[in-house]
N, C-alpha and C positions, 0 to 999 in steps of 0.2 A: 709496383712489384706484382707476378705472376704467382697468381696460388691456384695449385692445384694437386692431384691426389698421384701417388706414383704405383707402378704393380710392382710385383718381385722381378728380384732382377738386378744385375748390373747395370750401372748407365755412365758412361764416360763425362768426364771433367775438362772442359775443354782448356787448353795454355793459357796461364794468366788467371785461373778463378781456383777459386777453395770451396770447396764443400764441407759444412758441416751438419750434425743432428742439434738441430734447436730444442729444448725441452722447457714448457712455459708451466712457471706453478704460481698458485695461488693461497690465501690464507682468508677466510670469511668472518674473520673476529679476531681480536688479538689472543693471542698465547699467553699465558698467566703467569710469564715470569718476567719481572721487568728486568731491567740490563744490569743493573748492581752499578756498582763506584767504577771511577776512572782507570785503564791500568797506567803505573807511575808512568809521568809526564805525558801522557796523553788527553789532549784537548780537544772539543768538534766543535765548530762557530757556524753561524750560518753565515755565508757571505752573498750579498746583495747586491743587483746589477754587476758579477763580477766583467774583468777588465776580459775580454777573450785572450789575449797573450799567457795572462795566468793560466786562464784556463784549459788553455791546450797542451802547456807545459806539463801541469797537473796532470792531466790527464794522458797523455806520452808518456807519464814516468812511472804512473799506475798499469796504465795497460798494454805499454809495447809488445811484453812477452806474451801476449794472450791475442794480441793481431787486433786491438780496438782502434779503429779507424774511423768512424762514421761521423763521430765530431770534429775529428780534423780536416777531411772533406768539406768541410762547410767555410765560405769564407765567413772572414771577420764579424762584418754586418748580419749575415744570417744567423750565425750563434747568437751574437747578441741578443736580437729578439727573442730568441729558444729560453736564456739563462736571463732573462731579464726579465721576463712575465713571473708576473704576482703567481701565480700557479707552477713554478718550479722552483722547488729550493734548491739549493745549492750550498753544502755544507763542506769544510775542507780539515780533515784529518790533521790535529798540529803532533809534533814530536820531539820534545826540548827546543818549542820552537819555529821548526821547519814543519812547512807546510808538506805531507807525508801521506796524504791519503785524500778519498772523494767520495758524499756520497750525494747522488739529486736522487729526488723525489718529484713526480710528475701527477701534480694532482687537477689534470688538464680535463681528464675524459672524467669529471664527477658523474655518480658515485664510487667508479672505480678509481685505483690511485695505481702507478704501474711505480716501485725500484729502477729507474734507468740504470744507474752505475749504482755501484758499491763495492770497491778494493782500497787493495795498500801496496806502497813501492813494494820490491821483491825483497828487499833489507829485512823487511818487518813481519812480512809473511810468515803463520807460523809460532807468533810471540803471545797467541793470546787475548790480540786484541778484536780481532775477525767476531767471534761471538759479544762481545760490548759493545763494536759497531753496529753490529745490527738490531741488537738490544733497544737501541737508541734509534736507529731508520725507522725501525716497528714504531714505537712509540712516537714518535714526529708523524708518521700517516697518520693511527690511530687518534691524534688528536684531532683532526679533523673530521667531521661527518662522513665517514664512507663506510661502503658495504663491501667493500673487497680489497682486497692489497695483494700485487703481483708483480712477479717478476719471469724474467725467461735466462736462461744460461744454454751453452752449447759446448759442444766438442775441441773446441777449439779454447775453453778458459780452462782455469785449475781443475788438474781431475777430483780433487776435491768439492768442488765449487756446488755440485748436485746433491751430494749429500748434507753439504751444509746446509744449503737452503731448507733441505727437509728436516734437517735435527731443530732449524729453528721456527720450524711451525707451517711450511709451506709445502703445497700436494699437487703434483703433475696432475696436468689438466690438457695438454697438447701436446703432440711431439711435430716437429716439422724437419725439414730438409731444406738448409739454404745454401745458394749459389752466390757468390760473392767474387767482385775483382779483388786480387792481392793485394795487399795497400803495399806491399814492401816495392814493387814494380814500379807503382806510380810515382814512390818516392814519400808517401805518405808517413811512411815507418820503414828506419833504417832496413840492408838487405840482410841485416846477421839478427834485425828480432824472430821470435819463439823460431829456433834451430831445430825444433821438433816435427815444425810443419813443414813436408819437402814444397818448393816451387817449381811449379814445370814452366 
C-alpha cells in the first residue's frame, strides 16, 4: 500500500474504487470503568483456531452494510493462519444462542495491541450492547502487557462508530485517505450492500 501526503483540492475516484477518511485512535492505559454485567442473553466466548467458513459468514453478517471486505479476500488457508496464531483472539458475540457479533483482538505488533474488528449484525444495533462489548475488548487487551490499545474506523462504517470509540476512552491520532476496490463488483459482497455508498 502507497502512503503518502495529499494538498488541497479535489482528486478524482477512478470506476470501481471507494474512497474513504480513515481516522486511527488510540487509548495508553485502560479507562476506569469496567464493562458491568452481561446485557440479557448475551454471551462473548473466545473461539480458537476458528473453522474460516464460520468465520467469514460471521463476519458477512456483521459487516456487509459497512462494505468490510478485507477478510473475505483472503482465501481459506490464509485466514486460517491470520485467526489461528496465538496472538489473535477471536471472540464471537452469542444471542439466545446465535452466534450475532465479532470481536479480534491483535496482539501481533507487542507492545502495541490494534481492535481489528468489533460490531454486531444490524438486528442488534442500537440495543445497548455496543458499550458492554467493548467494556470487555478493553479489558481482554488490557490484560496483557501492552502499552497501547488502538483502533481505526472510516467513512464508510456507522456514523456513529467515531464517537463511540471516543466516549469509550479512545483519541484520534491519524487521519488518512484510503483508496480501495469495491468488493460489491468483485462479488465479494452482494451488489445491494451499504445502499448509501453510490458505485461508479
Amino acid at each position: 500500500m502507497t502512503v503518502g501526503t495529499l494538498t488541497d483540492g479535489l482528486f478524482a475516484v477512478p470506476p470501481g474504487k471507494l474512497a474513504c477518511v480513515v481516522t486511527s485512535l488510540q487509548m495508553m492505559a485502560p479507562p476506569p470503568n469496567p464493562a458491568g454485567p452481561a446485557p440479557p442473553g448475551v454471551t462473548l466466548r473466545r473461539v480458537r483456531h476458528p473453522d474460516p467458513a464460520w468465520y467469514k459468514a460471521l463476519f458477512r453478517g456483521v459487516g456487509a452494510d459497512w462494505l468490510w471486505s478485507s477478510r473475505l479476500a483472503l482465501s481459506d488457508g490464509d485466514l486460517k493462519i491470520i485467526i489461528g496464531d496465538d496472538d489473535i483472539e477471536v471472540h464471537a458475540v452469542g444471542h439466545d444462542g446465535i452466534d450475532v457479533g465479532l470481536v479480534e483482538i491483535d496482539f501481533r505488533t507487542n507492545p502495541s495491541c490494534e481492535l481489528a474488528f468489533l460490531g454486531l449484525v444490524p438486528r442488534l444495533t442500537g440495543k445497548g450492547i455496543g458499550p458492554w462489548l467493548m467494556g470487555k475488548a478493553i479489558a481482554r487487551a488490557w490484560a496483557r502487557p501492552i502499552e497501547r490499545f488502538w483502533v481505526h474506523t472510516c467513512t464508510l462504517d456507522h456514523p456513529a462508530a467515531l464517537r463511540f470509540y471516543q466516549r469509550s476512552g479512545f483519541e484520534p491520532f491519524r487521519v488518512q485517505v484510503e483508496v480501495m476496490d469495491d468488493p460489491r463488483l468483485s462479488g465479494l459482497l452482494p451488489g445491494e450492500a451499504a445502499p448509501f455508498v453510490p458505485r461508479l
